[in-house]
N, C-alpha and C positions, 0 to 999 in steps of 0.2 A: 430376501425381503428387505425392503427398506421404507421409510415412514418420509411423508414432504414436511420441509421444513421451509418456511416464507423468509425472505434475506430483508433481515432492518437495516438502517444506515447504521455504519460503523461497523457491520460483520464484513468477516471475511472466512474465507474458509476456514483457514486455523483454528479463528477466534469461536465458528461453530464448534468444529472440532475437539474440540477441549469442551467447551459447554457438555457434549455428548459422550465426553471418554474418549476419544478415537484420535489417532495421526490421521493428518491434514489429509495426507497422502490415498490414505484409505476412502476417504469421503472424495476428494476430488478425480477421482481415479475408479471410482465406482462405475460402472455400465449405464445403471439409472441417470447419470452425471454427464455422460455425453456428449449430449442437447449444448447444455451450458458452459461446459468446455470448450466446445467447437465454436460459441458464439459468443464467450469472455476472453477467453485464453487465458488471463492471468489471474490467478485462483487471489491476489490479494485485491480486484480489482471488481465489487461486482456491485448490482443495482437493487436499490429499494424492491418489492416485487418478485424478484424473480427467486427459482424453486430451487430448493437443493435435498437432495435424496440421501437419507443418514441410513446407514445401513444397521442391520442388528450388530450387537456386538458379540462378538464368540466369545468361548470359552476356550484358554488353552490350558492344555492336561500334560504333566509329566510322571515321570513314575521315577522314584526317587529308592533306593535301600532303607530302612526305617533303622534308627539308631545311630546315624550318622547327622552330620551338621552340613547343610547345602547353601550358598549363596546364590541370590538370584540378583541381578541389578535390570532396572528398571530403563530401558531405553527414554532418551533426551529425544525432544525434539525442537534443536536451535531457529532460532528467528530473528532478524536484525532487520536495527531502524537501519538505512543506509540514506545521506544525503551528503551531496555534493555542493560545496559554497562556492561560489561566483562573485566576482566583480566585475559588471561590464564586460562577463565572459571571458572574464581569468580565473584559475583557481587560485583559490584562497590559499596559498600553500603553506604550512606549518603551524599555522591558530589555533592560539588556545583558547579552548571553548569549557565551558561546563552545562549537561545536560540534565537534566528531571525529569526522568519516567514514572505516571504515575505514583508520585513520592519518592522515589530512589536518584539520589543525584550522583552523578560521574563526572569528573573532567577527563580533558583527551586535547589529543592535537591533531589538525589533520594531516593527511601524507600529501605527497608532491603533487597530487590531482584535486586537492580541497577536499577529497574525503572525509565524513567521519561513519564511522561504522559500531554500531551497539545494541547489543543481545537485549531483547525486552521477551516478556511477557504473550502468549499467544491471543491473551486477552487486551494487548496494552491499548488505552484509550485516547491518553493525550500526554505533550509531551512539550516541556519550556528550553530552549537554547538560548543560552548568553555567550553571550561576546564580549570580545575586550573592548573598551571604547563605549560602554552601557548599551549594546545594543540587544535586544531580546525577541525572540518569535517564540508564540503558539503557536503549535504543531497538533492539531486535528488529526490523530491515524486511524485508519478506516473508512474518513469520509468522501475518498478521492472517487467516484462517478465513472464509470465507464467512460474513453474515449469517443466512443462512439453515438453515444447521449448528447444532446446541446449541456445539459449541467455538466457533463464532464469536461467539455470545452472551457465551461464559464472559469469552472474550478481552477484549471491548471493557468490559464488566462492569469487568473486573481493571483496564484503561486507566483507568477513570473513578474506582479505589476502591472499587465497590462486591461485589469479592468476592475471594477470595482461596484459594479451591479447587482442584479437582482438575479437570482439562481431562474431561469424558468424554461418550458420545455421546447421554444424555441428558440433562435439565436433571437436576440433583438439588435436594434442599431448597436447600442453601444459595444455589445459585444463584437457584430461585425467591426469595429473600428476596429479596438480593440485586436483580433485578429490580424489585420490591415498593419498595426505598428510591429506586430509582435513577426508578420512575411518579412517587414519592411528590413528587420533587424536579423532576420535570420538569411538575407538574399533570395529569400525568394519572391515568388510574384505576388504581389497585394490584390486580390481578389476579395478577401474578406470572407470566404468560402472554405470551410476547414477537408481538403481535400485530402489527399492519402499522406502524401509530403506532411504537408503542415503538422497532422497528427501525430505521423511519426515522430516530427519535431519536440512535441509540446510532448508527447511520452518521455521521450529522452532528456528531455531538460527538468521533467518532474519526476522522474524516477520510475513511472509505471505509466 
């Protein structure tokens, strides 16, 4: 049996997940789950509207000797922010940065590919980077749109720079520009037309 549950902005699997008691794994990997599997792929990656099926949660039973003293530990279930710094399509390599996950701050430095990678929260919301040299981004997690949505285009567009409009459910000009600068800089063709390439593109450059 399982109950529909309707995805708001900012869910993700996980972050249902936990809401519910359950590993990600369990919910995204469900039968009733499928459908949306087969037409997200990426369980951190999904859209206002669409259904996600929570399944009951079982009960598991042990039988134990009475009189003795038993430890049980509690399986983890790890999650990391990962982003990747760029210059003009260098990595950032070795910068020391300091982060803030919903309240909790870290510093770090990245590795040879501008990495930084850190364990948050399955619930985590939002998140501040600073840099040396006063530079600072808001980091919005969970709000990133499907690829395959015009908002999802817009999003990762605006991640990269290359647009600064209005989120809506079709492409408009500016986002086709937009698109246009962002072929122009990747070598490929500027059509303005977020085709398979492009997408892949714009996945890879945002992380999802």
């Amino acid at each position: 049996m399982s109950r529909r549950y309707e995805v708001q902005q900012r869910d993700t699997i996980a972050s249902i997940a936990a809401e519910f008691g359950l590993f990600p794994d369990t919910v995204w990997n469900h039968p009733d789950n499928s459908e949306l599997k087969s037409k997200r792929k990426d369980p951190h990656v999904l859209m206002p509207g669409d259904v996600v099926h929570i399944p009951d949660l079982r009960i598991k039973e042990f039988n134990k000797p009475a009189g003795s003293r038993h430890r049980f530990r509690r399986k983890g279930v790890p999650k990391f922010l990962e982003l990747r710094l760029l210059d003009e399509g260098e990595p950032m390599k070795e910068l020391e940065y300091r982060i803030e996950i919903d309240g909790q701050t870290s510093n770090g430095k990245t590795n040879a590919d501008g990495l930084l990678k850190h364990p948050i929260a399955l619930n985590a919301q939002r998140a501040k980077l600073s840099l040396s040299g006063g530079m600072e981004y808001q980091i919005e997690l969970g709000q990133l749109d499907p690829v395959e949505e015009p908002s999802g285009i817009q999003k990762r567009l605006r991640n990269l720079g290359y647009y600064n409009g209005a989120l809506d459910s079709s492409l408009n000009e500016a986002a086709k520009a937009g698109l246009k600068r962002f072929q122009i800089s990747q070598g490929l063709e500027p059509t303005g037309t977020a085709d398979e390439e492009t997408k892949n593109r714009l996945k890879e450059l945002n992380g999802a």
